[in-house]
C-alpha positions in Angstrom: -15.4 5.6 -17.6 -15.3 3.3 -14.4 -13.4 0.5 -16.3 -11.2 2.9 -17.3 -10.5 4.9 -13.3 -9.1 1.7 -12.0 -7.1 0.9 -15.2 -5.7 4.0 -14.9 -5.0 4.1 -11.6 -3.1 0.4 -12.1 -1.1 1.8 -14.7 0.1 4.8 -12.1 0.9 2.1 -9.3 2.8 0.1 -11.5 4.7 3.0 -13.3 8.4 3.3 -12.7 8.3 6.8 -12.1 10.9 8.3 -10.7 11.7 9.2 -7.0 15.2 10.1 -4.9 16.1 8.6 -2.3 18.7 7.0 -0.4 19.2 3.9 1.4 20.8 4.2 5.2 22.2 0.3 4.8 23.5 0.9 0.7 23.8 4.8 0.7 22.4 4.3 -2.7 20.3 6.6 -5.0 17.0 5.2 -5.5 15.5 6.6 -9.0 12.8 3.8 -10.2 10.7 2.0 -7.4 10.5 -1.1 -7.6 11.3 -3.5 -4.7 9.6 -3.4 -1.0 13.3 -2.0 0.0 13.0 0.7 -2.7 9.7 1.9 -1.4 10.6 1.4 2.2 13.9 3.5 1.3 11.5 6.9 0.0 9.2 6.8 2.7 11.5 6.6 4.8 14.5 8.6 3.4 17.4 9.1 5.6 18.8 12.5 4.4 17.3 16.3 4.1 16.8 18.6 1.8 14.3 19.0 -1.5 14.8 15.1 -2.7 14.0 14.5 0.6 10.8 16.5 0.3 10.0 14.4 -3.3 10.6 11.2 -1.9 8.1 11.9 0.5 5.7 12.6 -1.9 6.4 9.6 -4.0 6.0 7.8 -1.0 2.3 9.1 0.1 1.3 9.1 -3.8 2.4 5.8 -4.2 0.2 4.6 -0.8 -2.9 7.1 -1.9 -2.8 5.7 -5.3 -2.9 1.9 -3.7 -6.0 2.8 -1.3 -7.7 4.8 -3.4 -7.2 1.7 -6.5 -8.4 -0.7 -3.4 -11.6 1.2 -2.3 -12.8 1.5 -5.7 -12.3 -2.3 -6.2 -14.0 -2.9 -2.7 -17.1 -0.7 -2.6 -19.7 -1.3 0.4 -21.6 -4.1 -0.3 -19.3 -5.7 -2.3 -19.7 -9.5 -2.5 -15.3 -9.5 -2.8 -13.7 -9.5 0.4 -11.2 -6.5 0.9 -7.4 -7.3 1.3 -7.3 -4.8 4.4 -9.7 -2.9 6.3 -8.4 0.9 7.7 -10.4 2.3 10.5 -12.0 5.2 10.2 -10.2 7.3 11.5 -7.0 5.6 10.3 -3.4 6.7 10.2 -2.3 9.6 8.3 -0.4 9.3 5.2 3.0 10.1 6.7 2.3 7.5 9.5 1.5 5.1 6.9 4.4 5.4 5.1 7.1 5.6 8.2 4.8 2.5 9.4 5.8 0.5 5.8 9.5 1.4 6.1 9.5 0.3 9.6 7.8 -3.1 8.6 9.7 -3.4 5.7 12.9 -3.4 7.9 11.4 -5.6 10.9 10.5 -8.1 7.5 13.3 -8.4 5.1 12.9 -11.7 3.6 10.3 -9.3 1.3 13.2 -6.6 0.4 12.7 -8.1 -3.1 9.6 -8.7 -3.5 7.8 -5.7 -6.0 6.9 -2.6 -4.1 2.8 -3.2 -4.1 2.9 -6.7 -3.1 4.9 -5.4 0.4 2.6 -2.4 0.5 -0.4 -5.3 0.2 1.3 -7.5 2.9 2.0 -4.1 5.4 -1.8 -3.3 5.0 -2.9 -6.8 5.5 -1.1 -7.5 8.6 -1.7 -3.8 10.6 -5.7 -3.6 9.3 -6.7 -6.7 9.1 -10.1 -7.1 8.0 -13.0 -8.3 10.8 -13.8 -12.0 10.7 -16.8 -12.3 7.7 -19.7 -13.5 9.4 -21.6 -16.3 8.3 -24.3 -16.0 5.6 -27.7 -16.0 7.3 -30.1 -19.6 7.6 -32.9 -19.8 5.3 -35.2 -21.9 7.5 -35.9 -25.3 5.3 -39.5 -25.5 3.9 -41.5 -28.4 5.9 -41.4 -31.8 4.0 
C-alpha cells in the first residue's frame, strides 16, 4: 500500500485536470495546467466569480498534493535530503499559492517550464533547507 500512496499521488500531480482561469497579460482561458505560467495564472486568478473560486482550489490542491507527495518521500530520518524545508508553522495554503504566482512573475525565464518543476524551484528558493551537518568522527582505533 505505501508503494502505491506515492504512485498515486504522482499520478494526481501530473494529471491534466482541468482548472479556469485567466491570465491578466493573455486574457486567456486556462483549462489544463501545465506550464509554471498556467499554475501561476489559477493561483493567482485575476477575475471573480465561481471559476474564480475553482481555480483556487486547483491551485491549493495542486500545492497540497506536491507537499503532501514530498513529506512522504522525505520522512524524519531519512538518509535523502529534502528539496525544501517549510517551518513549522509555515504559510498557509492561500499564501503559498499567491507567493508562486508572485515568484512566477518576478522569474519568467520558467513560464515554460512544467508546472511542478516551478512549484519545486518556488519551494526551494523561499524554504530552503538548513545546511546538513557533517557526519560525526569515529575516533581511529590506535595502531
Amino acid at each position: 500500500m505505501k508503494k502505491f500512496l506515492p504512485a498515486g499521488a504522482l499520478a494526481l500531480l501530473m494529471g491534466s485536470g482541468a482548472a479556469i482561469a485567466q491570465q491578466p497579460a493573455q486574457q486567456q482561458i486556462v483549462t489544463h495546467v501545465r506550464t509554471v505560467n498556467d499554475l501561476a495564472a489559477v493561483c493567482d486568478p485575476a477575475w471573480g466569480g465561481v471559476p474564480r473560486l475553482e481555480a483556487i482550489a486547483y491551485c491549493q490542491g495542486f500545492l497540497t498534493s506536491t507537499g503532501q507527495y514530498h513529506a512522504l518521500m522525505n520522512p524524519p530520518g531519512s538518509p535523502v535530503r529534502p528539496l525544501f524545508c517549510v517551518p513549522n508553522p509555515g504559510p498557509t495554503i492561500a499564501q503559498s499559492g499567491v507567493g508562486f504566482a508572485r515568484w512566477a512573475r518576478e522569474n519568467p525565464s520558467y513560464a515554460n517550464e512544467p508546472a511542478l518543476d516551478g512549484m519545486l524551484r518556488w519551494a526551494q528558493s523561499n524554504f530552503p533547507c538548513p545546511p546538513a551537518s557533517p557526519a560525526p568522527r569515529t575516533p581511529r582505533a590506535a595502531r
